[in-house]
RODO-2510 file (C-alpha; in nm, 4 decimals, decimal comma):
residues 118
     n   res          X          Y          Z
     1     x     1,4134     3,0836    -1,5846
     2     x     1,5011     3,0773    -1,2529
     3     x     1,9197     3,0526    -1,1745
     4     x     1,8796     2,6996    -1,0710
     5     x     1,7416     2,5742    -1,4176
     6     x     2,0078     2,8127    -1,5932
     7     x     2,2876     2,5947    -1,4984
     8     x     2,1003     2,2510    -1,6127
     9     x     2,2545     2,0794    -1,9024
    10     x     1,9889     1,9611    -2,1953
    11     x     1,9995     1,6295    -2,0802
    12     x     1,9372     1,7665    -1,7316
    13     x     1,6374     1,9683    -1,9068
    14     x     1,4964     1,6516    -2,0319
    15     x     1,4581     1,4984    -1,7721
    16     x     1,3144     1,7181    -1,5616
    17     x     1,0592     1,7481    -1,8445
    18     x     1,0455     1,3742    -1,8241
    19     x     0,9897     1,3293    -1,4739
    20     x     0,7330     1,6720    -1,4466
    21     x     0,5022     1,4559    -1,7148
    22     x     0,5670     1,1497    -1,4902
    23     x     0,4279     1,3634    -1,1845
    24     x     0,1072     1,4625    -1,4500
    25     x     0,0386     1,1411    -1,5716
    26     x    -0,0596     0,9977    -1,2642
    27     x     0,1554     0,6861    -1,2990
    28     x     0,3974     0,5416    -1,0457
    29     x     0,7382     0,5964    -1,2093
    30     x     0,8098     0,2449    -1,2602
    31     x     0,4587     0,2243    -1,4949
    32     x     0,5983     0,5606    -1,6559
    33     x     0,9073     0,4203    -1,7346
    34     x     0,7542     0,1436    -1,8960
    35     x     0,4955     0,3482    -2,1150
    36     x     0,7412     0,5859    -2,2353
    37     x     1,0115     0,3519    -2,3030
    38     x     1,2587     0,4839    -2,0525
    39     x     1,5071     0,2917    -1,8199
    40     x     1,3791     0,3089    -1,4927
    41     x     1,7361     0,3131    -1,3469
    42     x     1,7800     0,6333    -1,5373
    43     x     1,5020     0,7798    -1,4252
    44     x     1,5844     0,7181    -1,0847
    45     x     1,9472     0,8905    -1,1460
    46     x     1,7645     1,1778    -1,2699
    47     x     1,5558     1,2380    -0,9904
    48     x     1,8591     1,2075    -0,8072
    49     x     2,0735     1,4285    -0,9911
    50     x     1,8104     1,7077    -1,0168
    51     x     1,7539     1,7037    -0,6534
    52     x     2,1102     1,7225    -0,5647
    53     x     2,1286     2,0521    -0,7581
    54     x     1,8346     2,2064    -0,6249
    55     x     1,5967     2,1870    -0,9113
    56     x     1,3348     1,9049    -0,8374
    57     x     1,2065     1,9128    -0,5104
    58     x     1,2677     1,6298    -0,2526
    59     x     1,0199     1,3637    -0,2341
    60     x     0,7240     1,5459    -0,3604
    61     x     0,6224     1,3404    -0,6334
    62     x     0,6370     1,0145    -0,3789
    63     x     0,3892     1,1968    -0,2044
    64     x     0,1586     1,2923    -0,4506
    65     x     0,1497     0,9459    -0,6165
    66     x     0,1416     0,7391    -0,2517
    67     x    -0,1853     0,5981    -0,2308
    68     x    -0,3428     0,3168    -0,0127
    69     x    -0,0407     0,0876     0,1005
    70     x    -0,0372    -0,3212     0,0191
    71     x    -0,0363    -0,5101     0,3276
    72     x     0,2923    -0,6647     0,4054
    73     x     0,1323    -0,9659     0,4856
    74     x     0,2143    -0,9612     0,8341
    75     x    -0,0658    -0,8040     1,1002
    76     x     0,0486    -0,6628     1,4527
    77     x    -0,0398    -0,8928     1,7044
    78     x    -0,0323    -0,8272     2,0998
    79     x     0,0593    -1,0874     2,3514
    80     x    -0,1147    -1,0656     2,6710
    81     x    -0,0476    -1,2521     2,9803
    82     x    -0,0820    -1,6259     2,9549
    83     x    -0,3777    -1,6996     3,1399
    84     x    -0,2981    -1,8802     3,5082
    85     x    -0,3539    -2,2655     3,4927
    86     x    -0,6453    -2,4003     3,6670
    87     x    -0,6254    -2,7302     3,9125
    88     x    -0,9079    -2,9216     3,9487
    89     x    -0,9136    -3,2291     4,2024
    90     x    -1,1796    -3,4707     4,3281
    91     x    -1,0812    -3,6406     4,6728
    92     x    -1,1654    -4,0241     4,6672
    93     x    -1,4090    -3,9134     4,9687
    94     x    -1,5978    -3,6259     4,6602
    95     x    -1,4280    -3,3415     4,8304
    96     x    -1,3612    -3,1344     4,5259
    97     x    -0,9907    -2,8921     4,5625
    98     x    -0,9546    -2,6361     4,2963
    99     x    -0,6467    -2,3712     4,2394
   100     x    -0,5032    -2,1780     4,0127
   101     x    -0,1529    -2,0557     3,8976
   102     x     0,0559    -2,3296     4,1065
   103     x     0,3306    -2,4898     3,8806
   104     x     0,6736    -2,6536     3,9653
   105     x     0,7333    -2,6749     4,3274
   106     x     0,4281    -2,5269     4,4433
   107     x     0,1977    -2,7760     4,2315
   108     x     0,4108    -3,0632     4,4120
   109     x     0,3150    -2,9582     4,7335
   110     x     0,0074    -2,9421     4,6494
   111     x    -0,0445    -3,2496     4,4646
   112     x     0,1203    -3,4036     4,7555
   113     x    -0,0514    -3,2852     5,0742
   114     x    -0,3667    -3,4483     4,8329
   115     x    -0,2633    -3,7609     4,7839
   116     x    -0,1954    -3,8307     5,1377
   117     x    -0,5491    -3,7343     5,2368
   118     x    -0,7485    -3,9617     5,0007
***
């Protein structure tokens, strides 16, 4: 027995017992728990406990046990550049004028300078 597990209490020893089977079985801790009866929470305090003192190592059995993760629910989605408005105007003589991107001010003008040559 290594000096580490020397200084455990038995209710220390228990549940590193506890939580070793845990890691065997497979289960999440949470389904564990619930098999075996236990309270979760102490489980948890446990892990805890035992890490603190150096006799369960950190985050190992989260690890083993991860396995494909649920979706969230939300996707990543990547905004690209609005595309540029398009103008399209037909002169009452069929002359045809067609831009693109001009808004506000610029689309004023514009609109402007056509009226006045209909």
């Amino acid at each position: 027995m290594s000096k580490r597990t020397e200084s455990l209490t038995d209710r220390d020893r228990y549940w590193l017992g506890q939580l070793g089977a845990c890691e065997k079985s497979g289960l999440t801790s949470k389904a564990y728990a619930r098999k075996h009866r236990l309270s979760i929470h102490a489980l948890y305090q446990a892990r805890k406990r035992l890490r603190s003192l150096g006799a369960l190592a950190a985050g190992v059995e989260r690890a083993a046990k991860a396995g494909p993760r649920r979706s969230s629910g939300f996707a990543r989605v990547e905004v690209s550049a609005a595309p540029r408005p398009r103008y399209r105007v037909r002169l009452p003589n069929g002359a045809l004028v067609e831009w693109e991107g001009a808004s506000g001010p610029d689309l004023a003008l514009v609109l402007g300078a056509v009226s006045q040559l209909g």
